[in-house]
C-alpha positions as CSV (number, residue, x, y, z in Angstrom):
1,X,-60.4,9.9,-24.7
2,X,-60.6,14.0,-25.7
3,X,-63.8,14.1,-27.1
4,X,-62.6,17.0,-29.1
5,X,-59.2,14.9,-30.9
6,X,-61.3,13.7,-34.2
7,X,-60.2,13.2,-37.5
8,X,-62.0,15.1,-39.7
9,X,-62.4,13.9,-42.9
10,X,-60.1,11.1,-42.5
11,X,-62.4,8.4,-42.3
12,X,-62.2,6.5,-45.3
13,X,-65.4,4.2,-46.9
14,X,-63.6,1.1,-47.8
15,X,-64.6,-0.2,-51.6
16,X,-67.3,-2.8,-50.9
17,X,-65.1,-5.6,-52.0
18,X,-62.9,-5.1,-48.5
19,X,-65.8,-4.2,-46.5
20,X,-65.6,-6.2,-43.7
21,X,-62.5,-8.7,-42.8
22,X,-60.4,-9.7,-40.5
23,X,-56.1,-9.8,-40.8
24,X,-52.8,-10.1,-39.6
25,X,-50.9,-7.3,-41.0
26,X,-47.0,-7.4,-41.5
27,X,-44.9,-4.9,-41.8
28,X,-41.7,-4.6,-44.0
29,X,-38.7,-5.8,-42.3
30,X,-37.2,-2.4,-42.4
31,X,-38.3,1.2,-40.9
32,X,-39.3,3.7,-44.1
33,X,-40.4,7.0,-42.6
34,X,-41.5,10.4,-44.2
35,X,-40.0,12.7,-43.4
36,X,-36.6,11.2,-42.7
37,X,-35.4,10.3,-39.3
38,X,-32.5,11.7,-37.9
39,X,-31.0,8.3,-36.7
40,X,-32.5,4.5,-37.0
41,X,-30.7,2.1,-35.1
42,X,-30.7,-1.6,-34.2
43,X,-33.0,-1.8,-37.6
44,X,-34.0,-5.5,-38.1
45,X,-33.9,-8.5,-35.7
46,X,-37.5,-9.4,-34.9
47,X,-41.1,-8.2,-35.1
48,X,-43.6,-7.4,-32.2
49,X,-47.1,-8.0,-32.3
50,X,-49.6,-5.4,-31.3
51,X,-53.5,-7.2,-31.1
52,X,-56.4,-6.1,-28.9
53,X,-54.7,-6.9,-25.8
54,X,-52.3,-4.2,-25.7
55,X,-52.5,-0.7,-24.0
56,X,-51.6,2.5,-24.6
57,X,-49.7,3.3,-21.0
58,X,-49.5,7.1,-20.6
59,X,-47.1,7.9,-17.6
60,X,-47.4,11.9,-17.5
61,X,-50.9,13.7,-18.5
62,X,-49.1,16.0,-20.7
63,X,-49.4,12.8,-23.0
64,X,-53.0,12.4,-22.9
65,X,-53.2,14.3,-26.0
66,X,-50.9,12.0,-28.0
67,X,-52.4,8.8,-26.9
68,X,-56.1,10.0,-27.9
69,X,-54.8,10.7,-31.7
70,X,-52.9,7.1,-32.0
71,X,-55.8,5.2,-30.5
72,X,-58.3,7.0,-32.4
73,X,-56.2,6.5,-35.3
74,X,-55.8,2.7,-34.9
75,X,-59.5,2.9,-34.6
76,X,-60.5,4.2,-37.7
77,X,-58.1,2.8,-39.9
78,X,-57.4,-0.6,-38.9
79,X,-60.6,-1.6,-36.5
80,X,-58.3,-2.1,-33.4
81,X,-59.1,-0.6,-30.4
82,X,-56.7,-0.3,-27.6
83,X,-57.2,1.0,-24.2
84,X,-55.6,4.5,-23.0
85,X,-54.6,4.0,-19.4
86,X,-53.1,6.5,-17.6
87,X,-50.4,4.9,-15.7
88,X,-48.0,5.7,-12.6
89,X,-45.7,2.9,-13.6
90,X,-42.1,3.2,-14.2
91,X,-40.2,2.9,-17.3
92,X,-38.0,0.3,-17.1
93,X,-34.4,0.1,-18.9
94,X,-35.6,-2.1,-21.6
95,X,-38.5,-0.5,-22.5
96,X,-41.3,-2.1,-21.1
97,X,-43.4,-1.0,-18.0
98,X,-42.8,-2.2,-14.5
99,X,-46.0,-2.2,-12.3
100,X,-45.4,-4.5,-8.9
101,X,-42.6,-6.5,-10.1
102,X,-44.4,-7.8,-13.4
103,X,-43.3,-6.7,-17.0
104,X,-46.2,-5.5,-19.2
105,X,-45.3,-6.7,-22.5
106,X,-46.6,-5.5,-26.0
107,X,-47.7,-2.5,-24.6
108,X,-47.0,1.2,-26.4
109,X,-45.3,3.3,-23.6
110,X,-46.1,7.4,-24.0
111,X,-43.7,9.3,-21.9
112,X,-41.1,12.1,-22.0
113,X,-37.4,11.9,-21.6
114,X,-35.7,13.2,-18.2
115,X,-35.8,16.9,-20.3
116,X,-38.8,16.5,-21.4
117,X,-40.5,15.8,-18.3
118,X,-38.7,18.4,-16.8
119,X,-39.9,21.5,-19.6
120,X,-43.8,20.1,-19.8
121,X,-43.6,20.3,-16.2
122,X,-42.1,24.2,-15.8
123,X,-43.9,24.7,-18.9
124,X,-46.9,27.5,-19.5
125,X,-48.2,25.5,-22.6
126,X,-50.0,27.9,-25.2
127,X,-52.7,26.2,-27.0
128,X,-52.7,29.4,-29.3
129,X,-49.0,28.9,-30.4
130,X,-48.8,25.1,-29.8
131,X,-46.4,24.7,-32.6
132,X,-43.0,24.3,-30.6
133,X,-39.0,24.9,-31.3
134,X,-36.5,22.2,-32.2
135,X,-35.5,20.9,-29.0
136,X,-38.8,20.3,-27.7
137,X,-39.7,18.6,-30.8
138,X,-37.3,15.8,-30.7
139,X,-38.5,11.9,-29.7
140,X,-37.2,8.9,-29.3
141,X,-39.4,5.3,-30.3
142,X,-38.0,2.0,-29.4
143,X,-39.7,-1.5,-30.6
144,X,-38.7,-4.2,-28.6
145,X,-39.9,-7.5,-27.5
146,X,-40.7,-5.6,-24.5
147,X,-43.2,-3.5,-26.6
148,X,-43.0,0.7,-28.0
149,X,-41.6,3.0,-26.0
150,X,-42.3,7.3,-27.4
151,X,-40.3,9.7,-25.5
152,X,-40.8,13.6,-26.0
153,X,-37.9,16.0,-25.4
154,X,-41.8,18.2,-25.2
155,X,-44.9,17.4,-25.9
156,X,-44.5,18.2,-29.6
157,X,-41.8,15.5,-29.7
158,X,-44.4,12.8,-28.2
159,X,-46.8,13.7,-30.5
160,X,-43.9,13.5,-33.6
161,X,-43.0,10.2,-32.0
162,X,-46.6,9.0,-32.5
163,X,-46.6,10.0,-36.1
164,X,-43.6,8.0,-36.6
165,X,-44.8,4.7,-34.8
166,X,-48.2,5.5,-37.3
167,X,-45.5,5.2,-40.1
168,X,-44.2,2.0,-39.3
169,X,-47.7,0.3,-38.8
170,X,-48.0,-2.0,-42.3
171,X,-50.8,-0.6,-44.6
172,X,-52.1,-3.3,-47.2
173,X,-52.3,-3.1,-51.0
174,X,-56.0,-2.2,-52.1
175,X,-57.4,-0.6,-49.1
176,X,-58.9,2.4,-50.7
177,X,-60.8,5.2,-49.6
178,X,-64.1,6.8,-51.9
179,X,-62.7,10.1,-53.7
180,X,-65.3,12.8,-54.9
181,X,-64.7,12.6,-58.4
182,X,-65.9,16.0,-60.4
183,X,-67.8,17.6,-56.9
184,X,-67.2,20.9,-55.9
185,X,-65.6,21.7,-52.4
186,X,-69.2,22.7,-51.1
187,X,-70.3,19.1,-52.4
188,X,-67.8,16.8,-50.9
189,X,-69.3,15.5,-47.5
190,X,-66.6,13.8,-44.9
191,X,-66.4,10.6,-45.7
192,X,-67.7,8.3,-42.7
193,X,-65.3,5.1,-42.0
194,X,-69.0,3.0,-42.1
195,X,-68.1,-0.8,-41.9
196,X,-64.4,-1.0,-42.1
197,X,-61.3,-3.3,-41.7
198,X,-61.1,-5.6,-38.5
199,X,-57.4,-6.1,-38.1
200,X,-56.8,-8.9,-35.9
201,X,-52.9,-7.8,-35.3
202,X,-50.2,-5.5,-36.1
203,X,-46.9,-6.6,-36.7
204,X,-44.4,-4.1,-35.7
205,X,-40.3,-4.2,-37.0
206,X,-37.9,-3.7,-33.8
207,X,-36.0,-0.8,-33.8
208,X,-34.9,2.1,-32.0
209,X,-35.2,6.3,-33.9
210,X,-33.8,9.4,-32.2
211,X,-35.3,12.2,-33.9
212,X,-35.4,16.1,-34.2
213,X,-36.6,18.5,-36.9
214,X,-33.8,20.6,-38.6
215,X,-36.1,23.6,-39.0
216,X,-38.5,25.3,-36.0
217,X,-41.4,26.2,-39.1
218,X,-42.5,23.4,-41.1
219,X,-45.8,24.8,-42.8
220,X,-48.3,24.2,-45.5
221,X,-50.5,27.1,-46.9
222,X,-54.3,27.1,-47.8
223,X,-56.2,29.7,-50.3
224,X,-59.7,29.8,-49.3
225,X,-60.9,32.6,-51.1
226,X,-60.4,31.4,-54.6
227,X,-62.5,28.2,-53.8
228,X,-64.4,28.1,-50.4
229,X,-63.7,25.0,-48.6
230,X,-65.8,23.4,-45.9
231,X,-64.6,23.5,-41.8
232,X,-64.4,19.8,-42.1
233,X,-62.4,19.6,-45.2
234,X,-60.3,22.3,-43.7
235,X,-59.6,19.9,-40.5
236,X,-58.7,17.0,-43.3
237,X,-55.8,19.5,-44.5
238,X,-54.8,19.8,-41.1
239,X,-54.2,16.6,-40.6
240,X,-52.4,15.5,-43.5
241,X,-50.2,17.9,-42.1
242,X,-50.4,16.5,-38.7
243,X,-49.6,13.1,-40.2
244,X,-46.0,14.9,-41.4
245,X,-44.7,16.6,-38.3
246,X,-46.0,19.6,-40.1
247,X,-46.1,22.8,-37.4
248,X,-47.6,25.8,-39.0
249,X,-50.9,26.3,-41.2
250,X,-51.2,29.6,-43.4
251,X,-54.7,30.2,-44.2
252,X,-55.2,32.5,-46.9
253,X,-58.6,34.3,-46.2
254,X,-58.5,38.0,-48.2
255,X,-57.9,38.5,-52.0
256,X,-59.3,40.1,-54.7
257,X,-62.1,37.6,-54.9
258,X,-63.5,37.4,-51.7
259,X,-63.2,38.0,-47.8
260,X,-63.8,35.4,-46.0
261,X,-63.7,35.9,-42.3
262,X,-66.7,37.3,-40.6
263,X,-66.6,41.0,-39.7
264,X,-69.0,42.0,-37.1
265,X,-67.3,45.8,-37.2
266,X,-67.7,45.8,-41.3
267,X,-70.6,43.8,-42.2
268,X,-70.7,44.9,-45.8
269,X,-67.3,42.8,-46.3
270,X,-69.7,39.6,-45.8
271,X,-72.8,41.2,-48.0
272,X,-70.4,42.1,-50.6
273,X,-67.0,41.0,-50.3
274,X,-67.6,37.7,-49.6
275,X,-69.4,37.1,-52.6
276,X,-68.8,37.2,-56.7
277,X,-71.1,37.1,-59.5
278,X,-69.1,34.4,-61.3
279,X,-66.1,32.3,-62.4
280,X,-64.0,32.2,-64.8
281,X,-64.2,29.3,-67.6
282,X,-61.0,27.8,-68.0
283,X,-57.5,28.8,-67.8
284,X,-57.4,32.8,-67.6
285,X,-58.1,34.8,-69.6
286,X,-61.1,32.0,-70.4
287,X,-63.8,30.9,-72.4
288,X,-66.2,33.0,-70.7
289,X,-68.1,33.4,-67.1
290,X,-70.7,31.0,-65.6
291,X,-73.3,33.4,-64.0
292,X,-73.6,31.3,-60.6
293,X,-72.6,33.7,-57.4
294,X,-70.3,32.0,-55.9
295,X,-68.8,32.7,-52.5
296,X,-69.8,32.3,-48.4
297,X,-67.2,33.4,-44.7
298,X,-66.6,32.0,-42.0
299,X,-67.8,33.2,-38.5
300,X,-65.6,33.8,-35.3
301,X,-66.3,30.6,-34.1
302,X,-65.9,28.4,-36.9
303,X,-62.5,30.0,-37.3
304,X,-61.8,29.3,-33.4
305,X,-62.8,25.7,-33.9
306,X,-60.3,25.3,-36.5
307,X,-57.2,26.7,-34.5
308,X,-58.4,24.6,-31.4
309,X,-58.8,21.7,-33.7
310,X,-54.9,22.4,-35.2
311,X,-53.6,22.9,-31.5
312,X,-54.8,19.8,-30.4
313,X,-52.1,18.1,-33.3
314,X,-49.3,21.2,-32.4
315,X,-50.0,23.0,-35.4
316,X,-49.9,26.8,-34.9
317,X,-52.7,28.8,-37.4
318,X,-51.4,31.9,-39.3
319,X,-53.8,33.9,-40.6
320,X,-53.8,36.1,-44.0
321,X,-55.4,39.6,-44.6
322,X,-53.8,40.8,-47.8
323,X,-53.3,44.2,-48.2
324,X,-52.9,47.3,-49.9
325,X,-52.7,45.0,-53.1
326,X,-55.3,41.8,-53.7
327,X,-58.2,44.1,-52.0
328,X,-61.0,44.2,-54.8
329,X,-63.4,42.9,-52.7
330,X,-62.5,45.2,-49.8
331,X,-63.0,48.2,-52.1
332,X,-66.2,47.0,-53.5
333,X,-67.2,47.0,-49.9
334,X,-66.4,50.0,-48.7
335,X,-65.4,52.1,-52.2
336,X,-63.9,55.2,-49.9
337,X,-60.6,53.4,-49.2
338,X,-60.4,52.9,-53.1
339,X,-58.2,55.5,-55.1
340,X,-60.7,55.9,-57.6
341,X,-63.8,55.3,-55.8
342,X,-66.6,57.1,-57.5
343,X,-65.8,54.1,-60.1
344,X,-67.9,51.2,-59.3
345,X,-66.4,47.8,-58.1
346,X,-66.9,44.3,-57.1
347,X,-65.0,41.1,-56.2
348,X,-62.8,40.0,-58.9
349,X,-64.6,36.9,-61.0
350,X,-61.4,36.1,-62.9
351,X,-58.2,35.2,-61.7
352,X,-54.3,36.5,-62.1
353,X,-52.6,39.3,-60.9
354,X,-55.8,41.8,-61.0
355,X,-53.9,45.2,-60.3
356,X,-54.7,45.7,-63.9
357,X,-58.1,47.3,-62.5
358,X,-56.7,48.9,-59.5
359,X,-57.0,46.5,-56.2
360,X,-54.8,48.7,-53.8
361,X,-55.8,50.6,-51.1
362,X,-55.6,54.7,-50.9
363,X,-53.7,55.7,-47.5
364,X,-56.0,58.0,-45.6
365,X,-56.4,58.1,-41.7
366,X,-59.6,56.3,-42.2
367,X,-58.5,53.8,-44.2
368,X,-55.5,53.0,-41.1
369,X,-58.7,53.2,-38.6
370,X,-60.4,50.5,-40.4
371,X,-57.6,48.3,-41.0
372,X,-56.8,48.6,-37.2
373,X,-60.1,47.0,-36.4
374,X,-59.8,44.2,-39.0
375,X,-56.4,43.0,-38.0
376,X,-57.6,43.8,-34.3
377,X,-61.1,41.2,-34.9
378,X,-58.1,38.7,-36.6
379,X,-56.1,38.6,-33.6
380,X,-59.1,38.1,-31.4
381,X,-59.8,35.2,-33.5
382,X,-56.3,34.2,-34.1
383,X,-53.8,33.9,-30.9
384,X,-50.8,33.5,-33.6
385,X,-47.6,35.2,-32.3
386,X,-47.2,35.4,-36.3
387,X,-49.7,37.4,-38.7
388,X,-49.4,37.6,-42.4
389,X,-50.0,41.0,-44.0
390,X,-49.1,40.6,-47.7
391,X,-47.8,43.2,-48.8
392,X,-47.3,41.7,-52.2
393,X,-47.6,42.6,-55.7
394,X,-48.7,46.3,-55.2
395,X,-49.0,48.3,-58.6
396,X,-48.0,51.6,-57.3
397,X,-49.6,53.3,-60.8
398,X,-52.8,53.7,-58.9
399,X,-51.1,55.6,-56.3
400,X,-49.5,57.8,-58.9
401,X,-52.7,58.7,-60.7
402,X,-54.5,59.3,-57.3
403,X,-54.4,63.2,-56.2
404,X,-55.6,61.9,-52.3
405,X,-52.5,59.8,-52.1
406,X,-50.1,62.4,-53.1
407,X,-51.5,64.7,-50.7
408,X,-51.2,61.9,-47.7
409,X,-47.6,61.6,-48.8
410,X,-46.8,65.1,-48.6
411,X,-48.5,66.0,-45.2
412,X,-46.8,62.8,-43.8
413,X,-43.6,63.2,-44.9
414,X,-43.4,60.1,-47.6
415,X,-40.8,60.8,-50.5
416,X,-41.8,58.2,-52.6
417,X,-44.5,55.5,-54.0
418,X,-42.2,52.4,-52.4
419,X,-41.4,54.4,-49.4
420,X,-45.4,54.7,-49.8
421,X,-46.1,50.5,-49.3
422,X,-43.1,50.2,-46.5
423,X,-45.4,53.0,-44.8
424,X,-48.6,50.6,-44.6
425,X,-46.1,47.7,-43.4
426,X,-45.0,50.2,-40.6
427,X,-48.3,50.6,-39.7
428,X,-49.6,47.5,-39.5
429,X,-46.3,46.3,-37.5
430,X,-47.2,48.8,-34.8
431,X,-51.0,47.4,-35.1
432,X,-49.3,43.6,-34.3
433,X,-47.0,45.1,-31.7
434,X,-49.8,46.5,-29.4
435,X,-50.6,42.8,-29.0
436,X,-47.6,41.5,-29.1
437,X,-48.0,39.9,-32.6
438,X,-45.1,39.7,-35.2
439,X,-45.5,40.4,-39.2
440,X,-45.2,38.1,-41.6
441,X,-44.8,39.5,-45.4
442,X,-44.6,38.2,-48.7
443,X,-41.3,39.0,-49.9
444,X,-42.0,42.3,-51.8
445,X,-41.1,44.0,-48.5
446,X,-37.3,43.8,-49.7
447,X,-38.0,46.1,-52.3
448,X,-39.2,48.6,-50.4
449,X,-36.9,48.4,-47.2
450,X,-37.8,45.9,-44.9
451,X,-39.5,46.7,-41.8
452,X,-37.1,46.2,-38.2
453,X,-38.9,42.6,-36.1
454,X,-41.0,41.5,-39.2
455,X,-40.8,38.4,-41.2
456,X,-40.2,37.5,-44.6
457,X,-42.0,35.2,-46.2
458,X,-40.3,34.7,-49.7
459,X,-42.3,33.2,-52.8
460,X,-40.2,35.1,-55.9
461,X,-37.7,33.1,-55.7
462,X,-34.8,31.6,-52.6
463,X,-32.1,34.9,-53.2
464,X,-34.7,37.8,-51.4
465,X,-35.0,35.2,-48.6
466,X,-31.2,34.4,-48.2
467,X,-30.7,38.7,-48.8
468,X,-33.1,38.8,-45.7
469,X,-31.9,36.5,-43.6
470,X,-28.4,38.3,-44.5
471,X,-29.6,41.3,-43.0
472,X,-30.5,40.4,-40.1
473,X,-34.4,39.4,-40.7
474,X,-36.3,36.1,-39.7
475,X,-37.2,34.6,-43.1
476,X,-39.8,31.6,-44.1
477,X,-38.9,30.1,-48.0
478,X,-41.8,29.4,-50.3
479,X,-40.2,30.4,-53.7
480,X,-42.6,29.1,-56.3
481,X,-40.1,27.2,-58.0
482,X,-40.0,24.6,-55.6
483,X,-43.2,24.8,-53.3
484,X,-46.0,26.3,-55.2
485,X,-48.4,23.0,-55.7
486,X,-51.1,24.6,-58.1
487,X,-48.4,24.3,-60.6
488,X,-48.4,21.1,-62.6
489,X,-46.2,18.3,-61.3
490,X,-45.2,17.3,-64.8
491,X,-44.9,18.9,-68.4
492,X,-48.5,18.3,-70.6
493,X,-49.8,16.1,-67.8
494,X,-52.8,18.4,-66.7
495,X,-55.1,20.2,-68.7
496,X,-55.8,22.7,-66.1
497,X,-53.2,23.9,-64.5
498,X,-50.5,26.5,-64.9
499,X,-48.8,26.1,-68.0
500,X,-45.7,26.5,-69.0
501,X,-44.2,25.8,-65.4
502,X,-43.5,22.3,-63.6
503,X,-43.1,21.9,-60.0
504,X,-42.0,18.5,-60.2
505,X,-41.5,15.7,-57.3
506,X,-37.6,15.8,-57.3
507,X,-37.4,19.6,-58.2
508,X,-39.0,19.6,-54.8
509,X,-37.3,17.0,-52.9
510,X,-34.1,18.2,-53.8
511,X,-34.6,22.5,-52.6
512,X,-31.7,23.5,-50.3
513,X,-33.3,25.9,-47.9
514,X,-29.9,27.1,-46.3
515,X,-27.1,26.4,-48.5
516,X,-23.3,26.5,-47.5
517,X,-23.0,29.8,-49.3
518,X,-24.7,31.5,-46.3
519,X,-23.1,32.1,-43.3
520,X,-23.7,30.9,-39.8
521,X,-25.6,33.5,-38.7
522,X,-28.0,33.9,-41.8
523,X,-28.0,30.5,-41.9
524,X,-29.9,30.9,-37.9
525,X,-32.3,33.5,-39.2
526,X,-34.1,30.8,-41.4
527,X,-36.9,29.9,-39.5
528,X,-37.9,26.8,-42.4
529,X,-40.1,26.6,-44.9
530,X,-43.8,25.7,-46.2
531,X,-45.5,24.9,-49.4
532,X,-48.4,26.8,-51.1
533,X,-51.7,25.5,-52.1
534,X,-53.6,28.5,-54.7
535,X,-56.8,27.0,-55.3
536,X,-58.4,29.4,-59.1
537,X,-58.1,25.8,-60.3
538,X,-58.9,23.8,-57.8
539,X,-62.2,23.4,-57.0
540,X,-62.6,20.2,-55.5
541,X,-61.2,18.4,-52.7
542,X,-60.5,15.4,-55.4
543,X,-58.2,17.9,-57.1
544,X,-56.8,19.8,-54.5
545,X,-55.2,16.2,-53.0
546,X,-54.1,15.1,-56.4
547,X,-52.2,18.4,-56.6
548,X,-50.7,18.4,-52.7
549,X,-49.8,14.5,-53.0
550,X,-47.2,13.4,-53.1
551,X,-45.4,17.0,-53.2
552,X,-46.2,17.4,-49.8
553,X,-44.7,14.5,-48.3
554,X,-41.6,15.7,-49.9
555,X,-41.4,19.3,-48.8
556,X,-42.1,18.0,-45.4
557,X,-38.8,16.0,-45.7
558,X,-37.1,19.1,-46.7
559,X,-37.7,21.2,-43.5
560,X,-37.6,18.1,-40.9
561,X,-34.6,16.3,-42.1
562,X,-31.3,17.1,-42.4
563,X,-29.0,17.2,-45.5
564,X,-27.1,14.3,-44.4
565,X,-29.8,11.7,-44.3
566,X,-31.7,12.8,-47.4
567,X,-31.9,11.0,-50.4
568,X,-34.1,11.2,-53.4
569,X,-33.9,7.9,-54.2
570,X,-34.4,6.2,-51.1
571,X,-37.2,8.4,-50.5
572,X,-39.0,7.5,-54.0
573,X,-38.3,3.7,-52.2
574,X,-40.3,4.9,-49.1
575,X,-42.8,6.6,-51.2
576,X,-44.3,3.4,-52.6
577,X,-45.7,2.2,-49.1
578,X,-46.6,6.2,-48.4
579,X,-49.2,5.8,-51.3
580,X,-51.2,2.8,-50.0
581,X,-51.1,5.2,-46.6
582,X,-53.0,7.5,-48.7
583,X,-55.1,4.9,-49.9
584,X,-55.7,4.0,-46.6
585,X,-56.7,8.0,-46.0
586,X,-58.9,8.3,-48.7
587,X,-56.9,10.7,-50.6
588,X,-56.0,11.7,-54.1
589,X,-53.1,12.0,-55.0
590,X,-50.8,12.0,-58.8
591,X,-48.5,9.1,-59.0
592,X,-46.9,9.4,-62.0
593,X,-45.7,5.7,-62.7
594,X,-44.9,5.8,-59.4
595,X,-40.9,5.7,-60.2
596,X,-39.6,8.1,-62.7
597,X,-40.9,11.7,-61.8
């Protein structure tokens, strides 16, 4: 088995009631999948029986990766361990493996279709960019008497397969995992699996899925600087999106409040910036500050383990330095790249929009130098073709009351204050280019004339990202409305979260990312969509889950399945089994009463 495929985090401590026991699990009759299949066929008919005999047959090494999750998975959560064997037998027609003229029942079959085996063959596989396109993320899975067959149109697809075989394994009523009620993110330790569940057999439902994704980005998004969260916590995340056919992970690491990546060029951004004096009480604008310094980075290498940990489950890391705007704790760092700085600064301790006391960046040849090197010691952390910028929420009064600006506009031939901000996106697009990198942006780019070869990511609303992908730009949707998950899931039902606004289940469910009213052709510059995680209130992994879960599992469905096999209803029907799977996980999550979001 890779020694390195472990799932952090994911090991639930069963309540002591089920701590030990032995079953035969059953699962439902029919297939219920999140996200959505493309097509299930031959649904019904008969069950198979997986126990401690069967093996896990892998028939080309590019599958080794696969096999290691699902064994390692049906070793944790159910108590079954089945052998990987890596086997030169040959598929046969009806699914099972012929070795010598004997069928091998019951076994689970990892292989690749004719494609497939032809592209991870001629392939130069990237761990660094692991996430892969449509085609090569598209599977077929057969149950049979004759046992599981996975086929990968790449190795993506094998692994997606494997996620969808995990979805049809039954998951009993009560298994749940120990939450960390009321504990910081700095408190909550991985949970250890400990004595668990001995399943004696699995009882799988025949049928046959033929799968692809509808979108090439399928992401989920992370703040880290808000609220610090440990490398194995982060690893947890990852997997929950793992466990969706999720492809991309944004990690947030620069704000106003903190950076959070080592800088071995800039030290003072880890003395200082990494660090603030207190937290806000409360929703903003509070009941007052605690006085507890609060903050911590991560070094080069836990940052590498991370993206080798993602590649392993074909999730691609994008990483975040925002700039001009959100850089408090940049200019309390180093106060020369500051428009005003012979006024004294430090991170930001509240939380909001905090351009109210001047966060942005003056433009000066030194200040260009420096973020050079930053973005330069990002990329040689991060092999990401993609790397987000920003750019967003930029209030240009700064640069109107600063005299040093002005005068870098006029020797550089800048008319105006937007012109100004499309400037420092220019510049940091030739920064990614040297390397071969591509720029992702917040959606504020529109506004000031978007940048030829960089991306859109748009979180305002759906329209800038349809107006980009109109003109010609690669676009990723996040609008707020439907994706931002700090937001309350229903009206009145949390205390502490962002009033006034719901980001409800169906609300989510039901987001069109490419609607008939685009054409073709900006309907192909929508690369797909992710969610957003802001952690200011959220500052514990207990309330992080409750707010991802069960929005994610929707927004998932969104960007994998198509239009045609999408239904709110039916998916609130495959929901109810999807929350003993997070049970079964360990994870929070809101329920509602579990019917009528």
């Amino acid at each position: 088995m890779n020694k390195f495929l472990k799932f952090a985090g994911l090991f639930p401590i069963l309540v002591s009631a089920m701590l030990l026991f032995s079953m035969e699990l059953n699962s439902q009759s029919r297939v219920g999948i999140i996200p959505q299949p493309l097509n299930i066929l031959n649904q019904g008919g008969g069950l198979l029986k997986l126990d401690g005999s069967t093996r896990i047959l892998v028939t080309n090494p590019a599958g080794q990766n696969s096999a290691s999750f699902l064994a390692e998975y049906l070793k944790r959560y159910y108590g079954i361990e089945l052998k990987v064997v890596n086997s030169t037998g040959v598929v046969g027609a009806a699914g099972g493996v012929k070795r010598g003229g004997a069928k091998l029942s019951a076994d689970i079959v990892l292989g690749f279709t004719p494609n497939g085996a032809k592209r991870v063959a001629s392939e130069d596989f990237d761990p660094g960019n692991p996430a892969g396109g449509v085609d090569e993320s598209g599977y077929r899975l057969k149950v049979s008497a004759d046992g599981v067959l996975l086929e990968g149109e790449g190795r993506q697809g094998l692994f997606y397969a494997v996620q969808s075989l995990i979805q049809m394994l039954p998951v009993p009523e009560g298994l749940v995992g120990v939450s960390s009620v009321g504990k910081k993110a700095s408190e909550v330790p991985v949970p250890s699996r400990g004595e668990g569940v001995v399943v004696k057999s699995l009882m799988l439902p025949f049928a046959e899925v033929e799968d692809k994704p509808r979108f090439e980005y399928r992401g989920m998004h992370l703040d880290v600087v808000r609220h610090i969260w440990s490398i194995d916590y982060i690893k947890q995340y990852i997997d929950y999106l793992a466990l969706h056919k999720m492809n991309y992970f944004h990690i947030h690491l620069t704000d106003d409040q903190a950076y959070r990546m080592e800088s071995r060029k800039y030290p003072k951004l880890n003395s200082i910036g990494s660090w603030r004096a207190g937290t806000i009480i409360g929703l903003f604008p509070g009941t007052g500050m605690d006085s507890t310094r609060y903050g911590g980075f991560y070094t080069f290498e836990e940052l590498k383990d991370i993206v080798k940990y993602a590649s392993e489950r074909y999730i691609t890391v994008v990483p975040e330095i925002d700039v001009p705007a959100h850089s408090m704790a940049i200019i309390a760092s180093y106060p020369q790249f500051s428009t005003t700085p012979e006024i004294p600064k430090q991170p930001a301790i509240t939380w909001g929009i905090y351009n109210r006391q001047n966060n942005v960046l003056a433009p000066s040849d030194e200040l260009f130098v420096f973020l050079k090197d930053i973005f330069n010691e990002l990329m040689d952390v991060f092999p990401s073709k993609y790397v987000h910028i920003g750019a967003d929420e930029c209030a240009k009064r700064w640069w109107e009351e600063s005299e040093s600006t002005k005068e870098y506009m006029r020797v550089n031939g800048i008319p105006d204050f937007n012109m100004l901000q499309r400037h420092f996106v220019e510049k940091l697009t030739d920064v990614m280019a040297e390397r071969g990198r591509v720029v992702i942006g917040w959606d504020e780019m529109i506004d000031d004339g978007l940048v030829p070869g960089s991306v859109v990511m748009s979180w305002r609303n759906a329209t800038n990202g349809h107006k980009a992908a109109r003109q010609g730009h690669k676009t990723i949707l996040t609008p707020s409305r439907y994706s931002y998950f700090n937001i309350q899931q229903r009206e009145n039902e949390d205390s502490l979260a962002h009033r006034g606004r719901v980001v409800g289940l169906e609300q989510v469910y039901k987001f069109e990312p490419a609607p008939d009213s685009l054409s073709a052709a900006a309907k192909a510059n929508i690369l797909g969509g992710q969610g957003c995680m802001w952690t200011e209130y959220y500052p514990h992994r207990q309330r992080l889950e409750y707010g991802i879960f069960p929005r994610l599992s929707a927004i998932s469905e969104v960007y994998w399945s198509v239009p045609e096999v999408r239904n709110y209803e039916n998916f609130v029907e495959r929901l109810q089994t999807q929350f003993r799977r997070y049970d079964l996980w360990g994870a929070n999550y809101y329920s509602g009463d579990r019917r009528k979001w």
